[in-house]
N, C-alpha and C positions, 0 to 999 in steps of 0.2 A: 532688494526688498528691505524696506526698512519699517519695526515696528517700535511704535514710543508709549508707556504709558501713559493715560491721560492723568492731570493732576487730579485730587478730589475723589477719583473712581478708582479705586486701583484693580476692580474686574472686567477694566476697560481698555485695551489699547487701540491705539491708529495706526494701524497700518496701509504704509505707504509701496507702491509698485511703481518701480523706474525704469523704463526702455532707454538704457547708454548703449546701444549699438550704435548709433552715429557716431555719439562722443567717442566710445572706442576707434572706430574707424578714424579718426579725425585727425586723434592724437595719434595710429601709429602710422595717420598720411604724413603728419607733419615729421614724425620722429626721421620714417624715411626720406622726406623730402630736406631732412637738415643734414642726414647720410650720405647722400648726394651732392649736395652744396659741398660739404669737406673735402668729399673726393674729388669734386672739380676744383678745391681749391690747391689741391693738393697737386692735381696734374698739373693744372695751371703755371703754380711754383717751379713742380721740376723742369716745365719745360719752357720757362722765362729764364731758368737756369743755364739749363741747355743753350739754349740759343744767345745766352749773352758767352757762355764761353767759345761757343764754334766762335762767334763775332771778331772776339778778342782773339783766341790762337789766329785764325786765317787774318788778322789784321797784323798780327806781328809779322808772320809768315811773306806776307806782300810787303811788306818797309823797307827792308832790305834789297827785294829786286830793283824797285821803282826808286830809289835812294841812287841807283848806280844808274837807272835810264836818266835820270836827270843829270848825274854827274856827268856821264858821259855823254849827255847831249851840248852841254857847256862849253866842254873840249872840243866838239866837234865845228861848234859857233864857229870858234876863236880859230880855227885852221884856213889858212889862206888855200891847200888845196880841195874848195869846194867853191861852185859856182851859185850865184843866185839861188838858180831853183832849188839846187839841193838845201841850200843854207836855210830859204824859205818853209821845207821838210820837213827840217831839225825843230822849224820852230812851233811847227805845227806837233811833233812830236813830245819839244820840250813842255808846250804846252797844258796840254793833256796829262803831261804825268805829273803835271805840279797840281791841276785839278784832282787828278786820282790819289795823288799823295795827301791831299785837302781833306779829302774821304776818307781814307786810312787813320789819319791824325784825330776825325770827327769820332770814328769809333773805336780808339784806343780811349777815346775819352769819358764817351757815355760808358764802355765798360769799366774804365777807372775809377769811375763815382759807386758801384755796384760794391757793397758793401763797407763802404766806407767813413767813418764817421762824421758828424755834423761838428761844427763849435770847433774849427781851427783856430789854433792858439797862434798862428804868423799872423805880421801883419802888414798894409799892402798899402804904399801911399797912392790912394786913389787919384789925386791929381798927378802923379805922373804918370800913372798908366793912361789918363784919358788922355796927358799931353802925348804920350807916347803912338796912342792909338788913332789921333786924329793927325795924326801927321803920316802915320802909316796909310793911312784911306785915302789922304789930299790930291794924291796921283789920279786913281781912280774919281776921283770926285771934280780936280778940275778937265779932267777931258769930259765930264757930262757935262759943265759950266757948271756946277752945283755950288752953292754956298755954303761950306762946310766950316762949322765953330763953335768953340767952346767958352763956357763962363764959368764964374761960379768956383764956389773953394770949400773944396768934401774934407782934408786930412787925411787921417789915418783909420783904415777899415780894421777890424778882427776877422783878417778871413788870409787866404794863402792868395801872393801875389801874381802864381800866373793861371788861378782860374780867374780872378778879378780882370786877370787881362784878355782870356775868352770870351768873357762875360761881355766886354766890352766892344773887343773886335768884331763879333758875332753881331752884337747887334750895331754897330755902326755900319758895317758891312751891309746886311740888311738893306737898312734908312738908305742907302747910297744905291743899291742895287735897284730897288723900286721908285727911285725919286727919279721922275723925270728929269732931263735937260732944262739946265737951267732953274732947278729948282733949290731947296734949304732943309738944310740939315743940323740942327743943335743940341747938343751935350750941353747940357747943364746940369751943377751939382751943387749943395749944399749938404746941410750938416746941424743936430741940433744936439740934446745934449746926451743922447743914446744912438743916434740911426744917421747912417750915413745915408743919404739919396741922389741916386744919376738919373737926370731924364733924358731918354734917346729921342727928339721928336723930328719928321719929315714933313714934307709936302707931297707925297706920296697920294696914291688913290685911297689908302684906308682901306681898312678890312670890314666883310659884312659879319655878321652875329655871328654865323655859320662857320665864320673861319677862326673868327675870334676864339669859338669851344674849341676847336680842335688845334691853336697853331703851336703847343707846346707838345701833340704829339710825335710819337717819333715817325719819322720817315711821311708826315703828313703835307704834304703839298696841297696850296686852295688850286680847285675847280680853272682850268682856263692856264695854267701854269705851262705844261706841258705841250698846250695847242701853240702858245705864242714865246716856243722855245726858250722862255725865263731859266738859265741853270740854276741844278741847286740839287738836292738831295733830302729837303726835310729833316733835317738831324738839326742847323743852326738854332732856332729857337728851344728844341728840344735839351741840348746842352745846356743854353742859358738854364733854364729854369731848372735842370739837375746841380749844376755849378752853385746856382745861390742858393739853395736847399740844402745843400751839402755843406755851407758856412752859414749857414744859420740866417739868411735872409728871405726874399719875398720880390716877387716878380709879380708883374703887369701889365698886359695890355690894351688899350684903348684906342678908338677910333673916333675922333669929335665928329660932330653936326659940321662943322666946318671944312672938313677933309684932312687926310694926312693920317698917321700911326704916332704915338707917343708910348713908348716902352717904360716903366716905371721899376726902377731898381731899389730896395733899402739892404744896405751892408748894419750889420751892428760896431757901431765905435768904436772906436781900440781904446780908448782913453776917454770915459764917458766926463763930461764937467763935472764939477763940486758943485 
């Protein structure tokens, strides 16, 4: 209730009658409904927490065993007392644990990024990790007959040289895994007078909208992956875009009208021009 006098009359006021039971109700839906929100942010936190340390302890935990299956499958190669089929075994053995140690190494890393600061002050000569990096893939790339190459001249990044070199492997890899037979692959870099930029692009099938929101999450595999035994784990893209977040840059994906995937990287300069 509110009473005012009127001006002019002063044996006169207006009094005013207001139903705030809504209002009241409204404001203490909202208060609890913002109590709520905290506390699911809350659990949420601890238990993104949680789950990034199991990740990391049980990843350290496996490096060690699988570090010796592979040693010891090496030795094994190399011993004249094994026949074909066994040898055939070991490779099927060594195999496998070089992918499972791939794994292991993928989530030592995303948990490495986890609390870790941005704006590294090392710095990473981009053109030779991508020299590095496409010479590393050319195996893989010429038994698909793929055209695998690079141009272009980046310098010097401000970031740490061997996420730069995740960064890169990760997605070259990628480009090379999805490119048909026969198809093209190119790294290209330049550089202007702040921001270093790598472009990863394929001949690939391209990705739809769909996949495009989700290919930076973790453990996110598109639709159809799985039926047409594609390996993979969903963690690669996921990495990139924690890696360049974590030095201070900015990642990209696109799909043209024309076909193919084009991954967009910007590093910041080491050495910006005058």
């Amino acid at each position: 209730m509110a009473a005012n006098g009127i001006p002019d009359e002063p044996d006169r006021f207006a009094v005013q009658l207001v139903d705030v039971t809504d209002t009241l109700r409204m404001q203490a839906a909202t208060l609890a409904a913002e109590r709520e929100q905290e506390a699911a942010r809350t659990t949420r936190i601890d238990l993104e927490r949680q789950r990034e340390d199991f990740v990391a302890t049980t990843s350290h935990e496996l490096r060690t065993p699988i570090t010796s299956i592979v040693g010891f499958c090496e030795l094994l190669a190399e011993s004249d007392a094994l026949g074909d089929q066994e040898k055939a075994w070991v490779e099927v053995i060594d195999r496998n644990a070089v992918r499972l140690s791939s794994l292991v190494e993928d989530l030592l890393t995303l948990g490495a990024t986890v609390g870790r600061p941005g704006g590294a002050l090392a710095e990473a000569d981009v053109d030779d990790q991508i020299r590095d990096v496409v010479s590393a893939s050319s195996v893989i790339a010429a038994k698909k007959h793929i055209d695998l190459s690079a141009t272009g001249h980046a310098g010097t990044a401000r970031a740490e040289p061997g996420d730069v070199g995740r960064i890169l492997t990760n997605l070259v890899a990628n480009a090379v895994k999805f490119t048909p037979d026969g198809g093209r692959v190119t790294v290209t870099s330049s550089a202007d007078e702040a921001t270093i930029t790598v472009v990863v692009a394929d001949t690939g099938p391209g990705m739809s909208e769909e996949i495009l929101a989700h290919a930076f999450d973790r453990f996110y595999r598109a639709p159809g992956m799985q039926k047409a035994a594609v390996p993979g784990t969903g963690l690669g893209l996921a990495i990139v875009a924690e890696l360049v977040e974590r030095n201070g840059g900015s990642v990209r994906l696109e799909s043209p009208a024309t076909g193919g995937t084009r991954a967009t990287i910007e590093l910041p300069r080491s050495t910006p021009a005058a």
